[in-house]
C-alpha positions as CSV (number, residue, x, y, z in Angstrom):
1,X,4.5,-24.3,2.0
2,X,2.6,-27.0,4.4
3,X,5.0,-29.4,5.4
4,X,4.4,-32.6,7.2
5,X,7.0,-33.1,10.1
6,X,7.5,-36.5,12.0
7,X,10.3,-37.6,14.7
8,X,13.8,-36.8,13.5
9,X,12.2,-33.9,11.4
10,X,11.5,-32.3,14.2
11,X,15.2,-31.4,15.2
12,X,16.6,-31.1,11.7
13,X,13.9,-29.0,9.9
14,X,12.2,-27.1,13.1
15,X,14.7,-26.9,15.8
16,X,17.8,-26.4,13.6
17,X,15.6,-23.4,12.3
18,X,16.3,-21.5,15.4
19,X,19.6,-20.4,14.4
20,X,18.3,-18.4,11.3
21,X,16.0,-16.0,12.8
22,X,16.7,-12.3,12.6
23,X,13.9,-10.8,14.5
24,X,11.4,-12.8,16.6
25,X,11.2,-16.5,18.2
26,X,8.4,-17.4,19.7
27,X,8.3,-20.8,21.6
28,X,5.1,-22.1,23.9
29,X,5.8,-25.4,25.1
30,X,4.0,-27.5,27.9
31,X,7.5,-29.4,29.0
32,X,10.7,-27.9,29.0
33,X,13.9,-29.8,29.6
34,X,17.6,-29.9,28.7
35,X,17.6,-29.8,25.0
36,X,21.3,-29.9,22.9
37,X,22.0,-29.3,19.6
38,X,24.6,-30.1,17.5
39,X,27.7,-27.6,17.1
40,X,30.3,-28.9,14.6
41,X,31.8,-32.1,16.2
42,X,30.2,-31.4,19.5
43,X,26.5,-30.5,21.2
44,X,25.6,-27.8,23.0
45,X,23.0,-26.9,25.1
46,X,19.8,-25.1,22.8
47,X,20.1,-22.0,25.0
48,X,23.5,-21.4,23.7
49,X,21.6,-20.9,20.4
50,X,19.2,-19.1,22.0
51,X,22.0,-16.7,24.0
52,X,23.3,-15.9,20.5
53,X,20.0,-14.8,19.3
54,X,19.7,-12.9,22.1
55,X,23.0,-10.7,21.8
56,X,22.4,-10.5,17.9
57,X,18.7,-8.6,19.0
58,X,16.7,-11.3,18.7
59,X,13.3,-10.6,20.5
60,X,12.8,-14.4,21.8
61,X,9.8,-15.0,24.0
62,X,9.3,-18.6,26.1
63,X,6.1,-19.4,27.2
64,X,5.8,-22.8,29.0
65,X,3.8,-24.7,31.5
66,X,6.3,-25.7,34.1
67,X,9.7,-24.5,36.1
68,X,12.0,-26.8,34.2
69,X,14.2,-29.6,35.3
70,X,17.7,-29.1,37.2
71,X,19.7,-29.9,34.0
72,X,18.1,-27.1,32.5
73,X,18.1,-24.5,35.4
74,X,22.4,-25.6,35.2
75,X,22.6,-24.9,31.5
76,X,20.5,-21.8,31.7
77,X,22.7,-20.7,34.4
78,X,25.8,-21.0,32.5
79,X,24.4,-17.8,29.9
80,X,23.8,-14.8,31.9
81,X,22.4,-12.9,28.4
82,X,19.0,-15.1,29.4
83,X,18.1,-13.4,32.8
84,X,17.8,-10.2,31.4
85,X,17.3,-10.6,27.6
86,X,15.1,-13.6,27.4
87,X,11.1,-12.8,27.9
88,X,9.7,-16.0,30.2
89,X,6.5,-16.3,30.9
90,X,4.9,-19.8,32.6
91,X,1.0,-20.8,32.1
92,X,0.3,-24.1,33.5
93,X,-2.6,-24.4,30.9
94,X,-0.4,-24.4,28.2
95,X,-0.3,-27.6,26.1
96,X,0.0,-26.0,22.6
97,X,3.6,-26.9,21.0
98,X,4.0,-24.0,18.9
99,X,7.2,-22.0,17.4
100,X,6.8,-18.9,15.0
101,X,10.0,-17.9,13.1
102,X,10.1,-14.3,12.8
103,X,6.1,-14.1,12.5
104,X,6.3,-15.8,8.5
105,X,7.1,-19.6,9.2
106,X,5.0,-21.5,11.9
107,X,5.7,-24.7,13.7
108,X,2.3,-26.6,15.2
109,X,2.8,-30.1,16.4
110,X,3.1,-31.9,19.1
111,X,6.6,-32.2,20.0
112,X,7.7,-30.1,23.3
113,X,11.3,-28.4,24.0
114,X,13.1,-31.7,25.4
115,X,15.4,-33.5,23.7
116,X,13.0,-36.8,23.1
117,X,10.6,-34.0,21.5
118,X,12.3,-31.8,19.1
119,X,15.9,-32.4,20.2
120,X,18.8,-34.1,18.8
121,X,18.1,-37.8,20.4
122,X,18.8,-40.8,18.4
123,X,15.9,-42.5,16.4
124,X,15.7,-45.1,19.0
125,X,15.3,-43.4,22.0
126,X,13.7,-39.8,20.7
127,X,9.5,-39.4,20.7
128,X,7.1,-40.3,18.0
129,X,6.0,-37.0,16.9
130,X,3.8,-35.6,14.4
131,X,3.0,-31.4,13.3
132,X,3.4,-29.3,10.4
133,X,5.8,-26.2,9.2
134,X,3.9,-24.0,7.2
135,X,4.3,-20.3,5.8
136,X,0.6,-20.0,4.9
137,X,-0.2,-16.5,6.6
138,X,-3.7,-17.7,8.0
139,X,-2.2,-20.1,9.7
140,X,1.1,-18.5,10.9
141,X,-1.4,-16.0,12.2
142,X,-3.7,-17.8,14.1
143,X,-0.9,-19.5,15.9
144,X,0.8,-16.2,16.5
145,X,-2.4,-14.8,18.0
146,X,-2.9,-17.9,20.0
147,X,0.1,-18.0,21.5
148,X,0.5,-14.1,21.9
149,X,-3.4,-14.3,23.5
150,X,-1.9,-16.4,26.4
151,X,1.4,-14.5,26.7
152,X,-0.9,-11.3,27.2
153,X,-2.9,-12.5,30.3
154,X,-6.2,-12.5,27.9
155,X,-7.6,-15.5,29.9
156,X,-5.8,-15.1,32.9
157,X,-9.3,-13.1,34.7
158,X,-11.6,-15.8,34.0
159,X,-9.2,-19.0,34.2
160,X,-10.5,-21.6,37.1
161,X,-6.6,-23.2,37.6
162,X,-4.9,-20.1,39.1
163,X,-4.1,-22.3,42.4
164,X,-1.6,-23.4,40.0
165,X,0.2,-20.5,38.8
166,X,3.1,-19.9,40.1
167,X,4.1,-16.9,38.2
168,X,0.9,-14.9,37.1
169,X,1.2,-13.0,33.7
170,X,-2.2,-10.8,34.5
């Protein structure tokens, strides 16, 4: 499967994919912000999704370029499974927008974690956004490797923007 994803596909065929993992998330992201998804009649915050992962043994790693806003720093706040459970790691080179689904299914695009990205806005206000889902191993594995190179450190020795990270990984 290569699936072309645009706008509101990006929160009802990638981000509502979150929930049915069973072993691994990955996410890298440049922004992160608050992000809600909906929950019957209601939204919730996507770390509530991501909690539950967590205490159902989800490995979930979050790579991301930034410290994230307030609104997000309150939800996260409000799930103490995250602090210990949930692998962080910021790189502020990271532009990729990439999420593998228990290392088969692989989303590359362009849409970050905020709710104008890959979140649940309406069609008026969200992003225009463009990437694909696939399950074609090549390419599930190339993404996987490139995000997993960064979440390593494998370019932290020779990268020329370490005045900017705040949180070295190597």
């Amino acid at each position: 499967m290569i699936q072309y994803i645009a706008d509101r596909d990006h929160y009802s065929d990638v981000l509502t994919r979150c929930e049915r993992v069973k072993h691994d998330l990955w996410i890298g992201t440049a922004d992160l912000k608050d992000l809600y998804v909906g929950s019957g009649n209601t939204a919730v915050p996507f770390l509530s999704v991501v909690d539950k992962l967590l205490r159902r043994g989800v490995e979930v790693r979050l790579l991301h370029a930034k410290e994230p806003g307030d609104n997000f720093r309150a939800d996260f706040d409000k799930y103490p499974g995250l602090w210990s459970k949930l692998e962080r790691r910021l790189c502020p080179r990271v532009h990729f927008k990439i999420v593998i689904f228990d290392c088969a299914v692989a989303y590359i695009g362009s849409a970050n974690l905020t709710g104008a990205g890959i979140g649940m806005k309406a069609d008026g206000t969200r992003n225009f956004e463009a990437g694909i889902l696939t399950d074609d191993p090549q390419l599930v594995d190339a993404a996987a490797n490139h995000i997993d190179s960064v979440w390593q450190g494998a370019h932290c020795k020779t990268c020329k923007r370490k005045d900017f990270c705040t949180d070295r990984i190597a």
